[in-house]
LONU-751830 format. One record per residue (C-alpha): residue number from 1; residue in three letters; chain; x, y, z. Coordinates in nm, 4 decimals, always signed. Example, Ala and Ser with C-alpha at 12.3 -4.5 7.8 and 13.67 -1.06 7.14 Angstrom:
<sites>
SITE  num  residu  chaine         x         y         z
SITE    1     ala       A   +1.2300   -0.4500   +0.7800
SITE    2     ser       A   +1.3670   -0.1060   +0.7140
</sites>
This chain:
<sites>
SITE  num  residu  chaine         x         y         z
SITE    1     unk       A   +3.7337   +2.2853   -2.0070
SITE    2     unk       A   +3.9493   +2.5118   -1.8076
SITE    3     unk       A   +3.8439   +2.9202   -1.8665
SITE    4     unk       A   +3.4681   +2.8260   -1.9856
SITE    5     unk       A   +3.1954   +2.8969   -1.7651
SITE    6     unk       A   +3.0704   +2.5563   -1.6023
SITE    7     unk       A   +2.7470   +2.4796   -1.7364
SITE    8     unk       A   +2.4536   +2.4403   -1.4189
SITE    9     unk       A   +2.3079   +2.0738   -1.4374
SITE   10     unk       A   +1.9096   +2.1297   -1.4103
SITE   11     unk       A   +1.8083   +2.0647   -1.1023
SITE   12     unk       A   +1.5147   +1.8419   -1.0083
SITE   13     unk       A   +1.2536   +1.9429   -0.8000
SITE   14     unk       A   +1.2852   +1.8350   -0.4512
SITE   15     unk       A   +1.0140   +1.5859   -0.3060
SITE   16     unk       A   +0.8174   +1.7165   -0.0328
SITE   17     unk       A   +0.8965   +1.6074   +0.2753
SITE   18     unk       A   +0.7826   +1.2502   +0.3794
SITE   19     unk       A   +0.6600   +1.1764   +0.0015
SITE   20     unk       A   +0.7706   +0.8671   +0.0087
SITE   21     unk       A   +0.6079   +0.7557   +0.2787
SITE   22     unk       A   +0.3304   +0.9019   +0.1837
SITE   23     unk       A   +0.3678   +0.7026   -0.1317
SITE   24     unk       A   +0.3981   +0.3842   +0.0608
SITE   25     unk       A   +0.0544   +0.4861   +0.2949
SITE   26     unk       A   -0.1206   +0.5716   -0.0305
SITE   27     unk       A   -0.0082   +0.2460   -0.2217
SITE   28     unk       A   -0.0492   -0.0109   +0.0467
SITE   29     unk       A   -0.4621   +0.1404   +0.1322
SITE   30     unk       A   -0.4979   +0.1072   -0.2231
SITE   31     unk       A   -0.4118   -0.2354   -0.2388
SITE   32     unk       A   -0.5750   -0.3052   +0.0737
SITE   33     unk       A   -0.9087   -0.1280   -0.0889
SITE   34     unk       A   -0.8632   -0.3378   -0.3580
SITE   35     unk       A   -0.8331   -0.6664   -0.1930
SITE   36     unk       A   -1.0298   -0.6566   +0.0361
SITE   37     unk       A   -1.3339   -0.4403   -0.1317
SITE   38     unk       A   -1.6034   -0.5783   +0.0938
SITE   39     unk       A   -1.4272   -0.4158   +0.3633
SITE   40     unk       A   -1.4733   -0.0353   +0.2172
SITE   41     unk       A   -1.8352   +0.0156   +0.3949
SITE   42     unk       A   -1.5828   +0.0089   +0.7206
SITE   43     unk       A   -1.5124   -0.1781   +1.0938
SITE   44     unk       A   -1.8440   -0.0565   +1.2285
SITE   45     unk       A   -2.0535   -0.1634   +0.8615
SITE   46     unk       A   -1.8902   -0.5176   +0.9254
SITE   47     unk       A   -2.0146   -0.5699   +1.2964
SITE   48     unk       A   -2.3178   -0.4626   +1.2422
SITE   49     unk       A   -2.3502   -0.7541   +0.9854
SITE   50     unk       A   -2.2066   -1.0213   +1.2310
SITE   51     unk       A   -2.4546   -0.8661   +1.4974
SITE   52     unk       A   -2.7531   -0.9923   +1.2844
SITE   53     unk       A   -2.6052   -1.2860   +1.1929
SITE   54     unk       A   -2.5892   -1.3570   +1.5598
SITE   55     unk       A   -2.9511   -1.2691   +1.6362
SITE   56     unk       A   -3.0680   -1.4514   +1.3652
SITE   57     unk       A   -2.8297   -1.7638   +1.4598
SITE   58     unk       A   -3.0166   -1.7390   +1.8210
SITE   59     unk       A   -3.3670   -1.8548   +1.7017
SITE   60     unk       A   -3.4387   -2.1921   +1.6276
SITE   61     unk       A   -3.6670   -2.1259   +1.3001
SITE   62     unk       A   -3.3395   -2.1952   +1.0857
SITE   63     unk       A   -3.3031   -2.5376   +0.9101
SITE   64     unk       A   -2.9600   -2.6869   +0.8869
SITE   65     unk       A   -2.8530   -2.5309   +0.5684
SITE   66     unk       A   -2.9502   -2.1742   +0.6634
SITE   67     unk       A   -2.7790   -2.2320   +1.0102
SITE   68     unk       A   -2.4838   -2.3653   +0.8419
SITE   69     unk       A   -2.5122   -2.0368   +0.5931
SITE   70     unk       A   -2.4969   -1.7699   +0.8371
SITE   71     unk       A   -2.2255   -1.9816   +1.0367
SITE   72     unk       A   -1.9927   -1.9280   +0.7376
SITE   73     unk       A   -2.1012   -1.6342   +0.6600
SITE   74     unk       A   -2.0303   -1.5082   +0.9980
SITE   75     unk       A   -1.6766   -1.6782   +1.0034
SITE   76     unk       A   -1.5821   -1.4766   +0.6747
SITE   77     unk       A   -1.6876   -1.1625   +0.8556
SITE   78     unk       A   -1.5410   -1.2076   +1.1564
SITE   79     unk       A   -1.1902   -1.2804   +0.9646
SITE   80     unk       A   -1.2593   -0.9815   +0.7406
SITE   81     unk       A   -1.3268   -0.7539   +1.1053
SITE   82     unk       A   -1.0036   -0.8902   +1.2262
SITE   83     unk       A   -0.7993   -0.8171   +0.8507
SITE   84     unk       A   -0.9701   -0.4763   +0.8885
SITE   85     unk       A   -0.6603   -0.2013   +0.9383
SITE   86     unk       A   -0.8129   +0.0751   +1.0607
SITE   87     unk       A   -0.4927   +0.2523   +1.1711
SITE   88     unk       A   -0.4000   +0.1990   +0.7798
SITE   89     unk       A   -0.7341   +0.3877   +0.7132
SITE   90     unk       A   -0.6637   +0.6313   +0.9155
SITE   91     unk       A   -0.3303   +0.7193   +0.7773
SITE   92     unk       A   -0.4305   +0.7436   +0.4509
SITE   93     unk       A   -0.7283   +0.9850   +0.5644
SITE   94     unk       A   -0.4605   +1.2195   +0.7055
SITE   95     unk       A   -0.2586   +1.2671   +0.4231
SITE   96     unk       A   -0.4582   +1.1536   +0.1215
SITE   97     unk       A   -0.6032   +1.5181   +0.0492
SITE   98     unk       A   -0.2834   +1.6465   +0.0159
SITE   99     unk       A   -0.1010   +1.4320   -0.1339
SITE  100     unk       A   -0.3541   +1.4268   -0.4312
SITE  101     unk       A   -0.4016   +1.7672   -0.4695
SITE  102     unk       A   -0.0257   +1.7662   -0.5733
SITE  103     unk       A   -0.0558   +1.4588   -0.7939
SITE  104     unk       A   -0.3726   +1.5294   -0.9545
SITE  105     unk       A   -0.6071   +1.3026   -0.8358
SITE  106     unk       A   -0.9496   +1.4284   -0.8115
SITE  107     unk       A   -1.2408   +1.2639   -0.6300
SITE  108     unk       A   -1.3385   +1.0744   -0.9134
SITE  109     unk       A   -0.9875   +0.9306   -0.9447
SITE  110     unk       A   -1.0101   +0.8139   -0.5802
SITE  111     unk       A   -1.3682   +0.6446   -0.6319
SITE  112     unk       A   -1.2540   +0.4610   -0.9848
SITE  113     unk       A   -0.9232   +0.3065   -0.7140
SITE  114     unk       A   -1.2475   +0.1929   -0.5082
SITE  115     unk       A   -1.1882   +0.4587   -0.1954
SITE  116     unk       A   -1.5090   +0.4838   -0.0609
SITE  117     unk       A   -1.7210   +0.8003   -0.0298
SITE  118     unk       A   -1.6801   +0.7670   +0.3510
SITE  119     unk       A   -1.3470   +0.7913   +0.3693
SITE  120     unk       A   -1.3051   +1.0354   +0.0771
SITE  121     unk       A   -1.5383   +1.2696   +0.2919
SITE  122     unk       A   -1.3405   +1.1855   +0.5765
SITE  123     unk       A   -1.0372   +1.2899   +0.4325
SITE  124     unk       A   -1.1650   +1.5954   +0.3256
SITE  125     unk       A   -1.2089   +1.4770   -0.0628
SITE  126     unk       A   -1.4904   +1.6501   -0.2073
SITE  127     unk       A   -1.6685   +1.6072   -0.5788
SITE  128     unk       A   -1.6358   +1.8509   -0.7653
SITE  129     unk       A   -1.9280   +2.1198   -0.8055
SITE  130     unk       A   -2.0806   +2.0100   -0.4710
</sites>
């Protein structure tokens, strides 16, 4: 009304700079961590498996069905290397500290979403009391 005092609307908070796309880096490793869970022991964890494979698919001690065994297995790692987003990684190990120091989220938060202790450690994530 005209002559009264305007009353101030509370304000919200405003989001940190780039928390939205911090959001979206957080979010999309998370799903990625969650399907694709064999990949959390890493790019390097995975080669090293097809590396064996691959010595072990060089002798001729193998019958058929173990042959055929590591050849699939081998296929399904070799698809997993390639589905591998390390960049992804990567950007969630730069910001991921940070970002959950203002939400909340604690190391053991991180490990119950399936982040792995290498990349926690990575990211500078430590438990608590250690």
């Amino acid at each position: 009304m005209p002559g009264e005092p305007e009353q101030e609307r509370p304000q919200r908070s405003p989001k940190p700079p780039g928390s939205m796309r911090e959001a979206g880096i957080i979010n999309r490793y998370l799903k990625a961590v969650e399907s694709q869970h064999d990949l959390r022991a890493g790019a390097a964890s995975i080669q090293t498996q097809i590396d064996r494979i691959s010595d072990r698919l060089a002798h001729n001690t193998l019958t058929g069905v173990q042959r055929l065994d590591l050849v699939v297995r081998h296929q399904v790692l070799v698809q997993q290397l390639s589905a591998y987003d390390a960049e992804l990684e990567e950007e969630f190990v730069a910001i991921a500290k940070e970002w959950g120091e203002r939400r909340g989220a604690t190391y053991a938060s991180w490990r119950t979403m399936g982040v792995s202790p290498d990349v926690l450690e990575r990211a500078g994530i430590k438990e608590s009391g250690t």
